[in-house]
C-alpha positions as CSV (number, residue, x, y, z in Angstrom):
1,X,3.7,-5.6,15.0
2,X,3.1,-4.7,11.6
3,X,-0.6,-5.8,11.2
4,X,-1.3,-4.1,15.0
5,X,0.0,-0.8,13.3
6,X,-2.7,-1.5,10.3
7,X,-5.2,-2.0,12.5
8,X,-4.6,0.7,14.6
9,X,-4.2,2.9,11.4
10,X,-8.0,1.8,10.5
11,X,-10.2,4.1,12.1
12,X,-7.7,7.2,11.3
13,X,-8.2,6.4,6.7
14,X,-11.9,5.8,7.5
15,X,-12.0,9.5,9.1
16,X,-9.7,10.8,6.3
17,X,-12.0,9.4,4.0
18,X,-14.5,11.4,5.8
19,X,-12.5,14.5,6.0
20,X,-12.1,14.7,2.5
21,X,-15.8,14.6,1.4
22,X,-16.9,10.4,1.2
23,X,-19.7,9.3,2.5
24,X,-19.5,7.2,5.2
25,X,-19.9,4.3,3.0
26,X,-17.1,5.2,1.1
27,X,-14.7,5.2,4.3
28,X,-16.3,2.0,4.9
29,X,-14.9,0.5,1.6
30,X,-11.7,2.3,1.8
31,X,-11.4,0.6,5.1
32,X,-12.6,-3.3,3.7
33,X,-10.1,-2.5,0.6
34,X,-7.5,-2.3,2.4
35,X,-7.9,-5.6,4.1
36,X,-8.9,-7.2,1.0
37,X,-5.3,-6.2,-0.1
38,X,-3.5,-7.4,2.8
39,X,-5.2,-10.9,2.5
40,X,-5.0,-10.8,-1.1
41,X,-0.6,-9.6,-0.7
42,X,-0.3,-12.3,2.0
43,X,-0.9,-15.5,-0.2
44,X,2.1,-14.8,-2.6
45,X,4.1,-13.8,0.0
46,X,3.9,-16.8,2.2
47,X,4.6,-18.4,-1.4
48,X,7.8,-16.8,-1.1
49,X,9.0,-16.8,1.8
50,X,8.4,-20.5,1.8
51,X,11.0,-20.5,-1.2
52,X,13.7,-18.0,-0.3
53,X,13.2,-18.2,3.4
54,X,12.3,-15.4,5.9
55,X,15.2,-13.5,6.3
56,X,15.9,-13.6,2.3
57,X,12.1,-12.3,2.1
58,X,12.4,-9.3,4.3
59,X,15.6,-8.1,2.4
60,X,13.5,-8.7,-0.5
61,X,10.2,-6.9,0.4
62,X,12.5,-3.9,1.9
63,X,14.3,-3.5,-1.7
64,X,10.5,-3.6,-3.5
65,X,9.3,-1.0,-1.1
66,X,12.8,1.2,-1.0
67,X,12.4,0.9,-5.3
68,X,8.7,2.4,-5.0
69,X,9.7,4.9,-2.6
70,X,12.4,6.2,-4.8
71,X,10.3,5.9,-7.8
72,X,7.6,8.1,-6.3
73,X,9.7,11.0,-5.1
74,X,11.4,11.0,-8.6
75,X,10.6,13.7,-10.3
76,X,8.8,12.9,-13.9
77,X,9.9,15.2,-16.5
78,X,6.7,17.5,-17.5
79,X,5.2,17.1,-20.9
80,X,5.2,19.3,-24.0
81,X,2.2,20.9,-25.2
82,X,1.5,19.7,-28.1
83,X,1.7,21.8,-31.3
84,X,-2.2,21.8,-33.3
C-alpha cells in the first residue's frame, strides 16, 4: 500500500517541481531521486527485518520516523549576532 501511495504521489512532486520554477528536467530528477532512495532505503531494511523480524521492524521504523518528526517541529533556538 505504501509504495502504491509513492507512486501515486509521483506525478504530483514532478508538477511541484514545476510549480516552483524547475525545468522539466529538474522534476524529472526529483522524480528518479526519489526512487533511487527508496531502492537504495530498501536493502538495509530487508537487512533488518531479516534480523529483528517484521513486526520488531515496523515498531522500529515508526519510532525513527516519530524521532524525525519531533525533531523537525522542534523549535531551534535562534542565533546571536555576533559582536565585530
Amino acid at each position: 500500500m505504501f509504495g502504491i501511495g509513492q507512486g501515486a504521489a509521483a506525478p504530483v512532486v514532478a508538477l511541484s517541481a514545476r510549480e516552483l520554477g524547475g525545468s522539466v528536467a529538474a522534476a524529472g530528477v526529483v522524480v528518479a531521486l526519489l526512487g533511487l532512495g527508496q531502492v537504495l532505503g530498501d536493502l538495509p531494511a530487508g537487512r533488518i527485518e531479516a534480523r529483528v523480524g517484521e513486526r520488531s521492524a515496523v515498531l522500529l521504523g515508526s519510532a525513527v520516523g516519530l524521532a524525525a518528526a519531533i525533531a523537525r517541529w522542534v523549535p531551534r533556538r535562534p542565533s546571536r549576532p555576533r559582536a565585530i
